[in-house]
C-alpha positions, 0 to 999 in steps of 0.5 A: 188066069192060073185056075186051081189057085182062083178055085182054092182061093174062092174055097180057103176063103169062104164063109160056109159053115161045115165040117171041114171048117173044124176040121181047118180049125184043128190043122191050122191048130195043130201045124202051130203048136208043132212050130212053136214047139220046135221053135221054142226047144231050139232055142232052149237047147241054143240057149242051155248049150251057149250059157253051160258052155260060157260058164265052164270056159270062164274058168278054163279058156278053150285051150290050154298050153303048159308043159307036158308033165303038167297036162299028163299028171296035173301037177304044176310045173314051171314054164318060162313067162318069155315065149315068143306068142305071148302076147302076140298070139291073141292078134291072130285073126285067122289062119291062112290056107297055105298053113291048113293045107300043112296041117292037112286039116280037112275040116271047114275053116276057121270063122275066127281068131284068137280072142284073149291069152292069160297066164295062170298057176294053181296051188291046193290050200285049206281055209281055216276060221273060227267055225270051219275048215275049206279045201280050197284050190287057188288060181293065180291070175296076172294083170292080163285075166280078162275080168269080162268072163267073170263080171256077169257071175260077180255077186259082189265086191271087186276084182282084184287089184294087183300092186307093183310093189307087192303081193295082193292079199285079194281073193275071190271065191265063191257063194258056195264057199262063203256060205260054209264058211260064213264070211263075206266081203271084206273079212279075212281068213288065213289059207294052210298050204304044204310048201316043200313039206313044211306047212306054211300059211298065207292071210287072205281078204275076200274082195270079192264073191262070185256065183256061176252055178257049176257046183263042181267049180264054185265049191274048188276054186278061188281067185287069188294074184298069181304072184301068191301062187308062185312065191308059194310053188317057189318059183320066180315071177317069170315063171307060171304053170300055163297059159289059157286061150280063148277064141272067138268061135267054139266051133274053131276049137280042134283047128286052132288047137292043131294049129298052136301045137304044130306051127307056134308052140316050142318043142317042150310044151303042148296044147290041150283043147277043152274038149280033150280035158273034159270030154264028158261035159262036151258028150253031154252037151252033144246029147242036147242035139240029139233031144232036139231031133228027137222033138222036132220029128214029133212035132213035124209028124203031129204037123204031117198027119193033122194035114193029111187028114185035112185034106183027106176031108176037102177031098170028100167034101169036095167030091161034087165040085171034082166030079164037075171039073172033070166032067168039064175035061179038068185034068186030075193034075189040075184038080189036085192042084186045087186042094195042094193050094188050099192045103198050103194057104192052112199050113202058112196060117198054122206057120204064122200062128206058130211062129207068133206063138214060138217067138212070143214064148222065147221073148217071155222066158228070156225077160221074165226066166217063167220057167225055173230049173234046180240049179244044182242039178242043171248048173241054172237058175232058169231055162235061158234061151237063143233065138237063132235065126238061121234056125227059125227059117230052117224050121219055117222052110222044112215044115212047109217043104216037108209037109207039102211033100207028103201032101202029095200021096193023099192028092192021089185021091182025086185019080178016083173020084168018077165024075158020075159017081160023083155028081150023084154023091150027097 
């Protein structure tokens, strides 16, 4: 019989009134509400990173492959339509070790493939109306625009449909822009564009009306067939300004980049990833990390101390009952097994109601959005989460790892009690 644990047992479980129960009461209190906190910010950071993130890429892919004036001047320069890894290049499911062993690429290797590939040409205009003007910047899309990126943010109407014969008049913009200009599905409006040097002027019908949330893209772009946007550059419709990747994984960002512009790419063309184009909204995300180690530190602390005290107290308590043990010839090893045992059955009790807590509080927030955000300043409406699992048993497992860890410096508290001292204490 394994007898510090029958003793902790027999203690953990008894029915006595005294001060130690408040004082289990309170650790068992205090080790959940630090797991459920943890919990719940994980998953709100998760869940704010993955929506701000899917939001952006909708937009602009993971990485983008144009020509080399374009990406260092951002004005649009024809490249050929026919390339070898169009469209072929989104079959690639990964990359084999003999080419990352080329690449001399040092990192972990890649979780995923290649998603989706589209083609894409920007052209700036000016909305006109009866009642306002709009700077507006088209994005021409193809037949080949994955419209699942964009369905969840499309308010109304429909995608574009895109002829064989002629040019769509379709065009997509945003809630932002339909405000200001006080239109809506199915009204027409006539874009002002500078084509060389001459003015010249194209009629649009919006067929559609979309919403993400990123000011800063919702107010600039709108949607419109790519063939309107080559016929305006003057280029030919095997002619585009680029091409947008989207991958499966994010975190094969930088390897897949590396990849496409050493082993696929033509000599006169690059690849940008994301993370190069905009490494300001990346730094920012990145800054959510360092916010939740902040929180999971203090809330691992709150957990240590109310533990320590607690046991601190069992031990006084207890002091009778060790000075019997050792006067029976118990070793202090032994004893302190006792109150390590019993400290453990308080902070699984404190894990469990924590976890219930934590995980009832994501299911809350995810189905009915309790907690509301300024989505102008947050880019959401409410705080979304994502629970992930890996991360729940990380947070159980450490929280009773580190703090049984700690435990074990006011055991040492046991080495102390003298067995005749100790019976006589009252």
């Amino acid at each position: 019989m394994n007898l510090p644990f029958f003793i902790a047992k027999r203690i953990a479980f008894s029915g006595g009134k005294n001060f130690s129960r408040l004082i289990i009461r309170i650790a068992v209190l205090a080790v959940s509400l630090s797991v459920a906190v943890m919990i719940a910010s994980s998953a709100l950071i998760a869940g704010f990173k993955s929506e701000i993130s899917r939001k952006i890429f909708e937009f602009w892919g993971h990485i983008h492959i144009s020509d080399t004036s374009y990406s260092l001047s951002f004005e649009p320069q024809p490249i050929a339509l026919k390339q070898d890894f169009y469209p072929s290049l989104d079959t690639v499911t990964s990359i084999s070790p003999e080419i990352l062993n080329h690449l001399e690429w040092n990192g972990p290797a890649p979780k995923g493939g290649i998603r989706h590939i589209q083609v894409f040409a920007h052209k700036p205009g000016i909305i006109r109306t009866k009642s306002a003007l709009e700077g507006i910047l088209l994005k021409g899309i193809g037949k080949d625009f994955d419209w699942s990126n964009l369905q969840p943010y499309l308010l109304e109407g429909r995608p574009i449909q895109h002829s064989d014969t002629s040019f769509s008049r379709d065009i997509i913009i945003s809630r932002q822009t339909a405000d200001r200009l006080q239109v809506g599905v199915g009204d027409k409006f006539i874009v002002h564009f500078v084509k060389d040097r001459d003015q010249t002027r194209r009629l649009f019908q919006v067929c559609g009306i979309y919403k993400t949330g990123l000011e800063e893209y919702d107010r600039k772009f709108a949607l419109c067939d790519i063939r309107q946007v080559q016929n305006l550059l003057g280029w030919e419709e095997n002619q585009v300004a680029g091409f947008e990747i989207w991958l499966d994984n994010l975190g094969d960002l930088e390897v897949y980049n590396e990849y496409i512009y050493r082993e696929v790419l033509p000599e006169n063309l690059l690849s940008v990833s994301i993370r190069d184009k905009f490494p300001s909204i990346f730094e920012w995300l990145e800054l959510q990390d360092l916010n939740e180690i902040v929180i999971l530190i203090l809330m691992l602390a709150v957990a240590i101390i109310n533990m320590i005290t607690a046991l601190l107290v069992l031990v006084l308590e207890r002091t009778t009952m060790i000075g019997i043990l050792k006067a029976l010839g118990t070793e202090n090893r032994r004893i302190r097994h006792i109150f390590l045992y019993h400290a453990t059955v308080i902070t699984l009790n404190g894990m469990i109601l924590g976890n219930l807590l934590g995980l009832g509080f994501c299911w809350l927030q995810d189905r009915f959005h309790l907690i509301r955000l300024n989505e102008a300043d947050y880019y959401l409406s409410y705080a979304p989460v994502k629970v992930e699992w890996l991360t729940v048993l990380g947070i159980n497992a450490g929280t009773l790892a580190i703090t049984l860890i700690f435990l074990l410096i006011p055991s040492f508290v046991v080495s102390g009690v003298t067995p005749v001292k100790a019976i006589r204490f009252k």
